[in-house]
C-alpha positions in Angstrom: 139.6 99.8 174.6 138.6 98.6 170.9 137.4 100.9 168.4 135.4 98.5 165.8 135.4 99.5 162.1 132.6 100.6 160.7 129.5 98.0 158.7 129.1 99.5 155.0 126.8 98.0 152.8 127.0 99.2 149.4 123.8 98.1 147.2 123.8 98.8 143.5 120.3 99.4 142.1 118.0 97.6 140.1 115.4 98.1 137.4 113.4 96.6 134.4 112.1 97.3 131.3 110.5 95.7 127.8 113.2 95.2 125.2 114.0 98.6 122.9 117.2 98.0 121.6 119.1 100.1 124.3 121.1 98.4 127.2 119.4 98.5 130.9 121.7 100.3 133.3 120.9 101.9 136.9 123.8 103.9 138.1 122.5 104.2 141.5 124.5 102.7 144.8 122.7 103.4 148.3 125.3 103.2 151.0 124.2 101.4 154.1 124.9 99.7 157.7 126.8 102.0 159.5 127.8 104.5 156.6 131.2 106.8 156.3 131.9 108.8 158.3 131.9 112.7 156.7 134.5 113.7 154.5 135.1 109.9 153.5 133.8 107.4 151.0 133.9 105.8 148.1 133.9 106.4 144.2 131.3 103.8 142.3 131.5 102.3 139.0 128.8 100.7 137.7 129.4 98.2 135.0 126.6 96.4 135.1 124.1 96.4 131.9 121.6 94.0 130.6 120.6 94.4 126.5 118.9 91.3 125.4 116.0 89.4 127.1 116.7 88.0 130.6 118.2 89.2 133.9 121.9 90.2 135.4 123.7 91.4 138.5 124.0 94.8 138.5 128.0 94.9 139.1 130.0 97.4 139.9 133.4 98.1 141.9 134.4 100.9 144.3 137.9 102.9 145.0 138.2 104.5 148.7 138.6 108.2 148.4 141.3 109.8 149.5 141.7 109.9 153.4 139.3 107.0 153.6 141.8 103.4 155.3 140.6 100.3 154.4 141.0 98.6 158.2 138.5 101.0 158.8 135.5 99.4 157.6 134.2 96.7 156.7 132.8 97.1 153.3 130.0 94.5 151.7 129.0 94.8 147.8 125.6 93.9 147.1 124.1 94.0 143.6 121.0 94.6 142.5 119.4 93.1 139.4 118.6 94.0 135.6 115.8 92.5 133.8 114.6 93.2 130.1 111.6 91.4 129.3 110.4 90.9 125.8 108.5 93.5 124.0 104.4 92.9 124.8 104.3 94.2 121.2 106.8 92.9 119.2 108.3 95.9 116.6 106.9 95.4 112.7 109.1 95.2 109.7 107.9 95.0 106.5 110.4 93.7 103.2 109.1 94.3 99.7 110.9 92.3 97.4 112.2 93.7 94.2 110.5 94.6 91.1 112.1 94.9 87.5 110.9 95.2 84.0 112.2 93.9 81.3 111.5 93.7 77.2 110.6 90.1 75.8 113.0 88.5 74.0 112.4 85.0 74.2 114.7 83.7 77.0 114.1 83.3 80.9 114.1 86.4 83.0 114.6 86.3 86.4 114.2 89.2 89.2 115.7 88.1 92.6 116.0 90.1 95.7 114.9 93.1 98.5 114.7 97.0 98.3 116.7 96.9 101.6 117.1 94.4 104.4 118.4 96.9 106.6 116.2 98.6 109.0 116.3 101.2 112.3 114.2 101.2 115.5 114.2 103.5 118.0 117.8 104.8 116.7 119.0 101.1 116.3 119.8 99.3 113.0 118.8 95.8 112.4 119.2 93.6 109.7 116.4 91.5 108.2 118.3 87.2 106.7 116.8 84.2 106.0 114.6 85.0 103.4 114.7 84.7 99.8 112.7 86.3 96.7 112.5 85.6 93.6 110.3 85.5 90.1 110.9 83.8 86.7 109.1 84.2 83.4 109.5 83.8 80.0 106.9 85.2 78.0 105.4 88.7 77.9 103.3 89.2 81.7 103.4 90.0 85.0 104.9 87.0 87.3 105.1 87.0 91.2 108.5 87.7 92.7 107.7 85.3 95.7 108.8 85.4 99.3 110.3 82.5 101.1 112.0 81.4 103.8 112.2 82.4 107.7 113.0 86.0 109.0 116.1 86.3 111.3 116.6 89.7 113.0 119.9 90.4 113.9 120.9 93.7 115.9 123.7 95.9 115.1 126.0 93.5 117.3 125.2 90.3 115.6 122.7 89.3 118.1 119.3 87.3 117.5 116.8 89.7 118.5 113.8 87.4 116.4 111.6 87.1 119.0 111.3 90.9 119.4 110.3 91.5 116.1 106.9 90.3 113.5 108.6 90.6 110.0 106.1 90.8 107.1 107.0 90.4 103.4 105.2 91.7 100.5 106.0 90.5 96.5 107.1 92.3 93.7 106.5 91.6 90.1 108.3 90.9 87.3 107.0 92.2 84.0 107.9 90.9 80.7 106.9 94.0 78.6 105.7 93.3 74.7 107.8 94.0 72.0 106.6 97.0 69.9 106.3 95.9 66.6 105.2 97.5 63.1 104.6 96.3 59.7 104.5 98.7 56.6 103.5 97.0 53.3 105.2 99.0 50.5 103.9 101.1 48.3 104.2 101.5 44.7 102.9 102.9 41.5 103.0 102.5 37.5 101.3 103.4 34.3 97.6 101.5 33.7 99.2 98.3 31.3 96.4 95.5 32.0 98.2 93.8 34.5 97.3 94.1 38.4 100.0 96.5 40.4 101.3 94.6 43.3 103.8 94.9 46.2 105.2 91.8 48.6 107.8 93.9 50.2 107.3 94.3 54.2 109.2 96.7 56.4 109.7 95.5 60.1 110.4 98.2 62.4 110.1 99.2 66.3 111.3 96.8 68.4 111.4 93.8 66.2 111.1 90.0 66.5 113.3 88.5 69.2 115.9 86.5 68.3 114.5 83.1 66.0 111.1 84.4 65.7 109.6 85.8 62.6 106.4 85.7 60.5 105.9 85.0 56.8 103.0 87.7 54.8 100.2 86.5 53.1 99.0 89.7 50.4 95.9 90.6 48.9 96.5 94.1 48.1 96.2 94.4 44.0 95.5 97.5 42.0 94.1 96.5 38.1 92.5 99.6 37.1 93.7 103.6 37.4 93.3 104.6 40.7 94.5 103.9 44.4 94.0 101.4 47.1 95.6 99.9 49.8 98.6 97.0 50.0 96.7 94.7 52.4 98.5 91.8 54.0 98.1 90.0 56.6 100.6 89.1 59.2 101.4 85.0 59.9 103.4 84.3 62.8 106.1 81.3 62.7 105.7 78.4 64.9 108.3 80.0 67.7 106.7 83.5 67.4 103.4 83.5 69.7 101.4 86.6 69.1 100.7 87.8 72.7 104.6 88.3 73.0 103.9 91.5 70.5 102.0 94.4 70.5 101.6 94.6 66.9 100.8 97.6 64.6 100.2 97.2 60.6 100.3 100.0 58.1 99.3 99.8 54.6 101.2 101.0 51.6 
């Protein structure tokens, strides 16, 4: 007289999905073959999961519940499989490089860098390396702070998620501003005496010439006879001044 222990096949479950970030899991475990009997079993714990790109067993273990001997059965773990595929439509990322503004003063400027490089999708942060950005000028303009380089997407746990991603990068601008600058010939005034009235005295103000530039004035403005006219001059850069680094206003005394 034998009584056989019972056949129990326990079968995790399996599933698929496109990448999003979040780990694949299927709690599910079917219980087959000959089964418990009631009022016994198991308790399940499925560890299996499957975040990145490819396929995994579906693992999990099992603890007899109370009541429920071990030489009764004979138990078989079978596990089921989880696949993420890669996304039919990768996410999009755009980074926009930094722009800055600065005044001329006759040395290199340089802008270099992104608004952010952090991102989130679907609840999940990402970060954005491998590129670089820069733009350089020295004279008074707008210059390209250009993109280079080739995107790497990392997730928040350090893994290369690239292939799930199509990273665009737009350009900033650097903009080397003019300096403001006025000229004010002075003014005077004097009793008729024969001689011509003249002034050669120029005030600079506003932003002023950047360091080692300047200009030299050239006057016309004379006054012989009673009566009023204008100080005119005229404004001669140096050799290291170049006029279009200056937005330039002249006033007459």
């Amino acid at each position: 007289f034998t009584i056989e222990k019972r056949q129990v096949v326990l079968t995790s479950g399996s599933a698929e999905k496109e990448y999003d970030g979040s780990a694949l899991t299927n709690e599910a475990v079917t219980i087959s073959g000959d089964g418990f009997i009631p009022g016994e079993g198991a308790d399940m714990d499925v560890t299996g999961r499957q975040l990145l790109p490819g396929s995994s067993e579906n693992a999990f273990t099992y603890t007899l519940t109370e009541g429920t001997r071990t030489e009764n059965y004979d138990i078989t773990a079978e596990y089921g499989s989880l696949t993420v595929t890669n996304r039919a439509v990768p996410y999009e990322i755009t980074v926009q490089a930094v722009s800055g503004s600065v005044l001329y003063d006759g040395s290199g400027k340089t802008v270099s860098g992104f608004e952010t490089l952090g991102f989130e999708k679907n609840g999940h942060s990402y970060t954005v390396s491998g590129l670089t950005a820069e733009g350089f000028g020295i004279h008074a303009g707008s210059y390209p702070v250009s993109v280079s380089g080739t995107a790497i997407v990392t997730d928040e746990f350090g893994n290369d998620v690239t292939a799930q991603f199509s990273v665009s990068a737009e350009e900033g601008d650097l903009v080397i501003a003019k300096r403001r600058i006025t000229f004010t010939s002075e003014s005077a005034e004097k009793e008729y005496d024969g001689e011509a009235l003249t002034a050669e005295e120029v005030t600079v103000t506003g932003d002023g010439f950047a360091e080692g530039e300047g200009a030299a004035y050239a006057f016309t403005g004379r006054q012989l006879l009673p009566g009023s006219a204008e100080n005119v001059f005229e404004v001669v850069f140096d050799d290291a001044a170049l006029p279009e680094n200056y937005e330039v206003t002249i006033s007459f005394g």
